[in-house]
N, C-alpha and C positions, 0 to 999 in steps of 0.2 A: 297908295303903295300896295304893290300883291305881298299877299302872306303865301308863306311855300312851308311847308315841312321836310326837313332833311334828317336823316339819323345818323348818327356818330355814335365812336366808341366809350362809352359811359364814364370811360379813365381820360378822354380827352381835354384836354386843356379850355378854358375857358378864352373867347374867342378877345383877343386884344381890340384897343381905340384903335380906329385908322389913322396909319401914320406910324404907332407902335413897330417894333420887331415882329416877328415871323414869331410865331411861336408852336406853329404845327397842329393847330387847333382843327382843320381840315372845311371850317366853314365855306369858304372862297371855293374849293374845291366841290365840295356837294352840294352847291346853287347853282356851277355853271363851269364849261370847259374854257382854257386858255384856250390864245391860239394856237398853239402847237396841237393841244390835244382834238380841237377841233377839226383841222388837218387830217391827224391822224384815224381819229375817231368815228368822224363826217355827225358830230354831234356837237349843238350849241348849248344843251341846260345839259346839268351834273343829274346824279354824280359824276363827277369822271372816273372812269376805268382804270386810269391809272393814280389812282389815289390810295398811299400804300400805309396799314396802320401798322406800324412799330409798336409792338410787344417791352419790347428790352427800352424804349428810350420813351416810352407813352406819350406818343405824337401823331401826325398821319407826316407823309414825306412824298412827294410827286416821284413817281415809279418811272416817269420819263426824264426825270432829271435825275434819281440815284442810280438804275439801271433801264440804261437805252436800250439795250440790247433785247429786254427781254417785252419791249412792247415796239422794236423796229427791225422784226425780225431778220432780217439782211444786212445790218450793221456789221460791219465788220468789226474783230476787236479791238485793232489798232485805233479806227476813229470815233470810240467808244469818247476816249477825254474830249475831244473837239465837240463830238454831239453834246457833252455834257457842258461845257463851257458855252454852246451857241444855244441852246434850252435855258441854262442858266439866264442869260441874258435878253431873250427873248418870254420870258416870264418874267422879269424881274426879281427873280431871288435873290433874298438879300436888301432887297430896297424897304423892305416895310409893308405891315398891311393895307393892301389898296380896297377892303372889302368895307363897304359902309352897311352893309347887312344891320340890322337891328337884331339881334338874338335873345330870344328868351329861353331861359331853363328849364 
């Protein structure tokens, strides 16, 4: 198994068992791009770009799933909810963490 180092916000949450809830930890995120962001990005290893660290709720949040807009820049407003609904689900948010990473502190 490769070892990688990734850096996170010192307040962020310690990374849950696979399987677990979501809990914004941002590990998944700064080892490697979804496909969406790979797409976007034309990048397979993290961090990702769009990986957004919330201040007020001490989490990281995918910045393609809470605002599309601001990493799809021709998005229209209107289909702001659809991009957010079809990201949603093509990441699987919400399903649990799919990251078997080994993390140490």
């Amino acid at each position: 198994m490769q070892e990688q180092i990734i850096h996170l916000h010192s307040a962020a949450p310690a990374k849950p068992p696979e399987g677990q809830a979501c809990n914004g930890c941002g590990v998944c995120c700064a080892l490697e791009t979804c496909p969406a962001a790979r797409l976007r990005f034309l990048q397979k290893k993290g961090p990702c770009p769009a990986l957004q660290w919330s201040d007020a709720e001490q989490r990281y949040h995918c910045g393609l799933l809470v605002n599309p807009r601001t990493y799809l820049g021709r998005l229209p407003a209107v289909a702001e909810p659809l991009a957010r609904r079809l990201l949603a689900r093509w990441i699987a948010a919400g399903q649990g963490c799919d990251c078997s990473a080994d993390v140490q502190p």
